[in-house]
N, C-alpha and C positions, 0 to 999 in steps of 0.2 A: 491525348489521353483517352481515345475510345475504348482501349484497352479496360481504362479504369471503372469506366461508364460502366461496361456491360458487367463488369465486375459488379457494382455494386448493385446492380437490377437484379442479376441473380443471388448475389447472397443476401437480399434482402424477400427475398420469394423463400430461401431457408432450402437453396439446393446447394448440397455439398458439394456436388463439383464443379465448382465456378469459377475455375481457374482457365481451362483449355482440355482437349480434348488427347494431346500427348506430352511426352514430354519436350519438345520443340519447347513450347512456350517457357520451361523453366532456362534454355539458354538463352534468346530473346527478351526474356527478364533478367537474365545476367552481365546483360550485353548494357543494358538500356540501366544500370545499376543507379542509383541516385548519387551523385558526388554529394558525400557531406561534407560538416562543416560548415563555414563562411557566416551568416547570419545565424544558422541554427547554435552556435554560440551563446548570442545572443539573449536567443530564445532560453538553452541553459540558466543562463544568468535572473534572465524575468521567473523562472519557475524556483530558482532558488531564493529568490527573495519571497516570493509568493509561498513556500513553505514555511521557510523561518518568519514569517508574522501572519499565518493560521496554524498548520499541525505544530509549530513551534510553540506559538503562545499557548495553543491547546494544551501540551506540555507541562506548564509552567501551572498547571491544574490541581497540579501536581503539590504543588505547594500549596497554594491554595484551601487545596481537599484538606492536609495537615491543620490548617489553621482553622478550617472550619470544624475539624472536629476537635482540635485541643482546645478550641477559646468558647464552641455551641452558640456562636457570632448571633444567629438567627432563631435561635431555638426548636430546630428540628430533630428527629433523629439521625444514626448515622447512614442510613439509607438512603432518608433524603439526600444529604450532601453528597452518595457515590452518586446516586441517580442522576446530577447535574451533569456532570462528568460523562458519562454514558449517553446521556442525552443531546450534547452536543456533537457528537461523531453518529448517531444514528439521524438525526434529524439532516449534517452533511449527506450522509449518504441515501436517504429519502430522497433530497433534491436529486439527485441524478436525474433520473425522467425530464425534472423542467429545466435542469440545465440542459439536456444531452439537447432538447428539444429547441431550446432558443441558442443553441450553438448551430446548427441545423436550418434554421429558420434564417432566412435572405434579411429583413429587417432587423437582424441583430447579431448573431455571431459571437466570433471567440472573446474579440476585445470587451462590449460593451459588457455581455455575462462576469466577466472576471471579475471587471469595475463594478460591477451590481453585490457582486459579494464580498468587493472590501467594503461598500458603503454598509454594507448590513453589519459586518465583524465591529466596524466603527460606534454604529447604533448600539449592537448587545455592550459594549463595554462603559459607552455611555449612559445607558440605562440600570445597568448593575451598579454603578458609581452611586444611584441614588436608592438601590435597593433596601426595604426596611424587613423583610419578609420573606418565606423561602419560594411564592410563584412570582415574588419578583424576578428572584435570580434564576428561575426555570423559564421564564420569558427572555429574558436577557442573556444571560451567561449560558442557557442552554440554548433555545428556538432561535434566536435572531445570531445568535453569533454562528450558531453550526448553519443555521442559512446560509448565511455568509459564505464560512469554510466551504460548503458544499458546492453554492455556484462558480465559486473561484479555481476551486479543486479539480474537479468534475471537468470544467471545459479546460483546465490545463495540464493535465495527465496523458491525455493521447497527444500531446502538441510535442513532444520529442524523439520520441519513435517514427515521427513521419521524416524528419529533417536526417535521422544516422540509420546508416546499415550494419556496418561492420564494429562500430563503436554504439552500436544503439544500449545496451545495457552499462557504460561505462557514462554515457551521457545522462542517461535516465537518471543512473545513482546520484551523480554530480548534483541534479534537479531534487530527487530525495532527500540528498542529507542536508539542505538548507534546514527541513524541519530539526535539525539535530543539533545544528550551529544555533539556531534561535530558541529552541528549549534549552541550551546550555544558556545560554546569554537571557532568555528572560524568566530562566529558573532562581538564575542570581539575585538580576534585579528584581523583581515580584518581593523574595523575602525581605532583600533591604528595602526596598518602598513601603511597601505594610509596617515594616518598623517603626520608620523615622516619617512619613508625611501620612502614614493613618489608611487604609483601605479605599476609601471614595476616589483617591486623589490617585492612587497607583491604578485603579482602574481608567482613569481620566488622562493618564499618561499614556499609557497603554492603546486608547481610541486614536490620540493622536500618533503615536510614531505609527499605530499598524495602518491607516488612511493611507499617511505619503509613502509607502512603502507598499503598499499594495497597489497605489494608483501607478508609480512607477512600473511595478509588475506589469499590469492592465498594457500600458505601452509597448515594452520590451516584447510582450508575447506575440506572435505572430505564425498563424495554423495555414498546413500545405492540404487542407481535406481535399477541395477542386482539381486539386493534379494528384492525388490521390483514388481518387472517387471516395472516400468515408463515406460507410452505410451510420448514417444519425437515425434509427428506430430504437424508441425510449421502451419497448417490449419485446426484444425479439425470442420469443419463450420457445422456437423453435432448437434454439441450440440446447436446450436443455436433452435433444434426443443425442447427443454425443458422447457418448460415454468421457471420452477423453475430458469434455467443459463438465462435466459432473465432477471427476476426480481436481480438477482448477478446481473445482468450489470449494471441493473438502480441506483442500490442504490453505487457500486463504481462511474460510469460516475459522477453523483453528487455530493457524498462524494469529489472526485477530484476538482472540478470543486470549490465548498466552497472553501476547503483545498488550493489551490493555490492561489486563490484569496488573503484567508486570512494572508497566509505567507508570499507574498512577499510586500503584502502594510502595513503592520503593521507599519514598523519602520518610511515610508515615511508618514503613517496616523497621527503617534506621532508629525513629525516636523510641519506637516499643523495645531496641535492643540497648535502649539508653544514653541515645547522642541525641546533642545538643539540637533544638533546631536549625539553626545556621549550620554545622555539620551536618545536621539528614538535606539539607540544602545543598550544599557543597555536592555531597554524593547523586542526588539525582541532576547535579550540572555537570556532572563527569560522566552520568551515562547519557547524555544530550550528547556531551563529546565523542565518546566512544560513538555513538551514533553516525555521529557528522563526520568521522574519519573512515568507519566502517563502512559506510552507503559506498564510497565511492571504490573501496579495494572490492566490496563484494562485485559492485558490476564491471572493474577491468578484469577480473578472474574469471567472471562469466562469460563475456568476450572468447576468451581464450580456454579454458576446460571447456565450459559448456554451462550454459544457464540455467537449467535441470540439475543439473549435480551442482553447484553452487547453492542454487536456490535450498535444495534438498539437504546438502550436509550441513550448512549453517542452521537449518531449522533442526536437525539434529543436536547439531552441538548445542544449540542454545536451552534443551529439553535436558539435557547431561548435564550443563551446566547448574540449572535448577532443581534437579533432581537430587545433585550430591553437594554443590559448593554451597547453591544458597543454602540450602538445609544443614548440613555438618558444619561450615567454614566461616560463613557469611556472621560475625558475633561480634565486632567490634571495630572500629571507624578505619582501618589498615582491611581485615580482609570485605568489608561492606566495600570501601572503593575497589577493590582487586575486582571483587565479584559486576559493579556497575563497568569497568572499564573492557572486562570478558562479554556480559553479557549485553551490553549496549552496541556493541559490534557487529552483532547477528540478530539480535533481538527482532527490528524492523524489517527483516531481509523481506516481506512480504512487500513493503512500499517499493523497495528497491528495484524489484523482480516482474512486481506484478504484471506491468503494462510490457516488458517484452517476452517473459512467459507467454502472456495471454496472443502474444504475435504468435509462437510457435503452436501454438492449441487452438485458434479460429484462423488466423490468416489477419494482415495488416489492415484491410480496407474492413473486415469485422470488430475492430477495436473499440471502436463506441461504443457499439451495441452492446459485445460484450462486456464491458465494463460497467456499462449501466448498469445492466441484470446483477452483475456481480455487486455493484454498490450495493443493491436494492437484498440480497441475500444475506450481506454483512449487517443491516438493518441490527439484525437480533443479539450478534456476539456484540455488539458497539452498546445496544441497547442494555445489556442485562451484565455484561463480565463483570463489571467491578460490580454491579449492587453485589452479583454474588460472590464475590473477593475480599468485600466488607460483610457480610453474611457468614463467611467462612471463618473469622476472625473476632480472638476472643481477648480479654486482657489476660496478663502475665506472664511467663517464661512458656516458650513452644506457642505463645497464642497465634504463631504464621503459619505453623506445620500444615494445615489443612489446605490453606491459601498455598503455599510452596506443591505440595503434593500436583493439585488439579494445574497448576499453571505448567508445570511441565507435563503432566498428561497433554494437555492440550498442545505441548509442540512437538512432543512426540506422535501423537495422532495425528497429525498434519504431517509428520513426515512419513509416515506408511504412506497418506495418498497423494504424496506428493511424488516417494517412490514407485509409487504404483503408475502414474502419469509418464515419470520416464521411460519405465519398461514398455508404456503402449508408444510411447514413443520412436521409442528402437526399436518398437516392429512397423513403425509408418517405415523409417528409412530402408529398414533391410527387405520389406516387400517392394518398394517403390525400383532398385538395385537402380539407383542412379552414378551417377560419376562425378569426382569429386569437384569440380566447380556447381554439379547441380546439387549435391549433397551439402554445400556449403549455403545457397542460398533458400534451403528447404529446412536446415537447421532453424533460420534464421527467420521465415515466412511459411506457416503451416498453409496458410493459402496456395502456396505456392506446390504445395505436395500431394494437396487433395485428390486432384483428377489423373495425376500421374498413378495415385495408387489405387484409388477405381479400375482405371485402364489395365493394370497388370492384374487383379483381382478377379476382374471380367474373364481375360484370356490365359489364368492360371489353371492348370489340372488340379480339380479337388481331391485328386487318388496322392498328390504328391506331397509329401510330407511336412515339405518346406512351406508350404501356404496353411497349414496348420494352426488355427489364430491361437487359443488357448496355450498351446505348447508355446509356441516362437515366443508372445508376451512372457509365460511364465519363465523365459530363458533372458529376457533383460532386464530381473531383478537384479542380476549377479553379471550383466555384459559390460566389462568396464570397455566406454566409450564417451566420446563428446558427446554431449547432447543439453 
């Protein structure tokens, strides 16, 4: 694997072509293809549990949030209680840097990190079990459990992308929608626990199943970085001069930003249209479902159309869907499930998506890196979407209208620059005028297309019209293709 070496020496220096010097090397990398499968299974399997008991229970917050504002448990405002919530998924994505860093690091690696952040998720939920006060549960229920989440998360996110090629986005989702099966399942149980054994004790349930099940995880996972070369640098603020990982940013920032919104006010949006809480329960465990069936269609259609268009028209639909159903239709326990089982299917497409998008936009062996940065960007939407989703939100009839409104701004905004991402995309392929086995594994590995499209950019005539950057891009708005 010198191949991989020199890969990761240069894309860690932050030079764009760091693939080869023609296109030789994309059939040499075609040739030399990774055979998936076999253990990378496996590996599936540990990341799908590893979701459903972090972003799953994260989930189940959901409920939670309902109860702490309809009961004032702790006597805060309701801000406080979104901020909890919001707090756990920025403090995950904080860690990035010290995960990306001790995955990286010879003394410790992918397994013992994993393990380090279910013993943390174990602590926050054992610590909130004895919480009297609301910086208990911002200690606990937010800081030690999103530690957790994030060092768990963080080093097993790039760990499935390295094992599939041609199935990489059908495997990835597989790995995603664990969190969608385990927010259905511990959206359930959370509400029945809180009912009948009392709050301390569901939290103390909870520490233990997500321990053995995460430690399980910790095992199953097993990362290819070494025969890969993975660049692990916890800053590489270089790619931020890419146009293309700019337009990545905007369409996750967004995506996020909908996406939180929309998970954690669901079940509290049900009880304001006047169901029961065990019905606003029920509904936010049918959009866990929708979830956990969604993840996996969206990445075999990705596969197969193209990961860009996939990625791109779910986060459309999901912006339509909010825009006109939640708002007009969304009013009574039949079209509130309708609308959880629509929009629970696309809703998450950014989890689904992200880690082999981000192969087509930096190249496989930049996935760390990139992803770190990109953690560390989502910081603010994870930080702040639901305080302001509770902020937006008033009592009485239409008190969601405002909240409905911004939540589909925000996925409709993510999909212009998610559209916009495609179009530079489809002028990588059509500058680069490869052939369709190179075209196949350049869809697949932006790495792989860098210096092939230097090379033709270098020895193109600027008089000719076809190397035109501004036009060509503005021409794969409307190019229907794979991508």
């Amino acid at each position: 694997m010198a191949e991989s070496d020199k890969l990761a020496r240069k894309a860690e220096d932050g030079n764009d072509s760091y693939i080869s010097e023609d296109s030789s090397t994309l059939r040499s990398q075609t040739q030399e293809e990774f055979k998936e499968g076999g253990y990378g299974w496996f590996v599936i399997l540990g990341v799908f549990l590893l979701n459903a008991h972090t972003w799953g229970l994260n989930s189940s917050y959901a409920v939670f949030l309902a109860y702490y504002l309809r009961t004032g448990a702790f006597g805060t405002s309701q801000l406080g209680y979104a901020f909890i919530g919001g707090l756990s998924i920025s403090i995950a994505l904080l860690a990035s840097p010290l995960a990306t860093s001790l995955v990286g690091w010879e003394r410790c690696g992918t397994r013992p990190t994993i393990f380090a952040g279910g013993v943390f998720v174990t602590i926050g939920f054992i610590g909130s079990s004895f919480a009297t006060e609301l910086w208990h549960l911002i200690l606990s229920q937010g800081v030690s459990f999103g530690l957790g989440m994030g060092l768990s998360f963080v080093a097993s996110a790039v760990v499935p992308p390295q094992w599939f090629v041609k199935r990489r986005s059908f495997a990835n989702a597989i790995g995603a929608s664990g969190s969608g099966f385990g927010g259905l399942c511990y959206s359930l149980a959370t509400n029945a626990m809180i009912s009948n054994i009392g709050l301390p004790w569901t939290f103390r349930i909870l520490a233990i199943i997500s321990f053995v099940a995460n430690s399980v995880a910790s095992f199953l996972i097993r990362d290819r970085n070494k025969a890969i070369g993975s660049v692990h640098v916890a800053f590489n603020w270089k790619l931020f001069k890419r146009v293309q990982f700019l337009l990545f940013q905007g369409w996750v920032f967004l995506s996020l930003a909908g996406y939180i919104i929309l998970v954690f006010s669901i079940v509290d949006y049900c009880q304001s249209v006047g169901l029961s809480p065990s019905q606003a329960s029920l509904v936010g465990a049918l959009f866990n479902l929708a979830q956990g069936f969604g993840r996996p269609i969206i990445g075999l259609s990705s596969d197969s159309i193209g990961r860009l268009n996939v990625a791109n028209l779910s986060t459309l639909f999901c912006g339509l869907l909010c825009f006109f159903f939640w708002i007009f239709g969304a009013k009574s326990m039949a079209t509130c499930i309708i609308f959880a089982l629509l929009s629970g299917s696309v809703a998450g497409v950014v989890w689904a998506t992200i880690a082999p998008v981000c192969a087509e936009v930096v190249g496989l062996a930049l996935i760390p890196s990139a992803l770190s940065v990109t953690w560390l960007v989502l910081v603010l939407p994870a930080t702040f979407a639901e305080v302001i989703g509770v902020s937006l939100r008033h009592p009485g009839p239409g008190g969601y209208l405002k909240v409905q409104l911004f939540t589909a701004s925000m996925y409709t905004g993510a999909f212009i620059f998610g559209w916009l991402l495609r179009a530079w995309k489809v002028w990588e392929l059509e500058t680069a005028r490869l052939d369709k086995e190179q075209r196949e594994l350049a869809i697949r590995d932006d790495g792989s297309l860098s210096s092939v499209l230097e090379h033709e950019l270098r020895n193109s005539d600027p008089r000719n019209p076809t190397t035109n950057r501004p036009l060509s891009i503005v021409k794969g708005l409307w190019a229907i293709q794979r991508v």
